[in-house]
C-alpha positions, 0 to 999 in steps of 0.5 A, a space after each residue: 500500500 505505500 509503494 503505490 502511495 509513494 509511486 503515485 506522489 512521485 508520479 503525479 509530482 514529475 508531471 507538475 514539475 513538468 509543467 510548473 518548471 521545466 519539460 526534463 521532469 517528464 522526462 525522467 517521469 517517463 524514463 521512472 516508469 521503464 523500471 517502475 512499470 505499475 501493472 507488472 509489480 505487486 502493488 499495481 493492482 492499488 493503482 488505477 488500471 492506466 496508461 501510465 507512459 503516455 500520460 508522463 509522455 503526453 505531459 512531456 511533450 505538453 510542458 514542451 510547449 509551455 516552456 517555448 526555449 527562448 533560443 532555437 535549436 537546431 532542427 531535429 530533422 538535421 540529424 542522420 539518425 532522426 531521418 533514418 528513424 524516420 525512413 525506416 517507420 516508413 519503410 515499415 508502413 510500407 512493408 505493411 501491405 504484404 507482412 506476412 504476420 499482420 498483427 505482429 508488424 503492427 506491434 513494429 510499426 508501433 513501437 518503432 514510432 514511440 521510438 522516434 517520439 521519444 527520440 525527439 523528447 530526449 533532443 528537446 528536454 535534455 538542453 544543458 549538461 544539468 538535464 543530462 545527468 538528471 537522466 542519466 541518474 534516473 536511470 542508474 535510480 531505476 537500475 538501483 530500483 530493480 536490484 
C-alpha cells in the first residue's frame, strides 16, 4: 500500500514539475516508469488500471510547449539518425501491405514510432549538461530500483 502511495506522489509530482518548471521532469517521469512499470509489480493492482507512459509522455511533450526555449535549436530533422528513424517507420508502413504476420508488424510499426517520439523528447528536454545527468541518474535510480 505505500509503494503505490509513494509511486503515485512521485508520479503525479514529475508531471507538475513538468509543467510548473521545466519539460526534463517528464522526462525522467517517463524514463521512472521503464523500471517502475505499475501493472507488472505487486502493488499495481492499488493503482488505477492506466496508461501510465503516455500520460508522463503526453505531459512531456505538453510542458514542451509551455516552456517555448527562448533560443532555437537546431532542427531535429538535421540529424542522420532522426531521418533514418524516420525512413525506416516508413519503410515499415510500407512493408505493411504484404507482412506476412499482420498483427505482429503492427506491434513494429508501433513501437518503432514511440521510438522516434521519444527520440525527439530526449533532443528537446535534455538542453544543458544539468538535464543530462538528471537522466542519466534516473536511470542508474531505476537500475538501483530493480536490484
Amino acid at each position: 500500500m505505500l509503494t503505490a502511495i509513494v509511486f503515485l506522489i512521485a508520479f503525479a509530482t514529475g508531471c507538475v514539475l513538468a509543467l510548473a518548471v521545466r519539460p526534463i521532469y517528464g522526462l525522467v517521469t517517463y524514463i521512472a516508469l521503464i523500471y517502475v512499470f505499475p501493472p507488472g509489480l505487486w502493488w499495481g493492482s492499488l493503482v488505477p488500471s492506466l496508461r501510465w507512459s503516455l500520460i508522463a509522455a503526453s505531459v512531456t511533450l505538453f510542458a514542451l510547449f509551455i516552456h517555448k526555449p527562448a533560443v532555437r535549436n537546431p532542427k531535429l530533422f538535421e540529424f542522420a539518425l532522426m531521418k533514418g528513424a524516420v525512413v525506416f517507420v516508413a519503410w515499415l508502413l510500407l512493408q505493411f501491405f504484404w507482412a506476412m504476420d499482420p498483427v505482429k508488424h503492427e506491434e513494429i510499426v508501433v513501437l518503432n514510432i514511440k521510438y522516434v517520439v521519444l527520440m525527439g523528447l530526449i533532443y528537446y528536454c535534455i538542453k544543458s549538461e544539468k538535464d543530462l545527468r538528471l537522466i542519466l541518474w534516473s536511470h542508474a535510480a531505476g537500475c538501483f530500483y530493480l536490484g
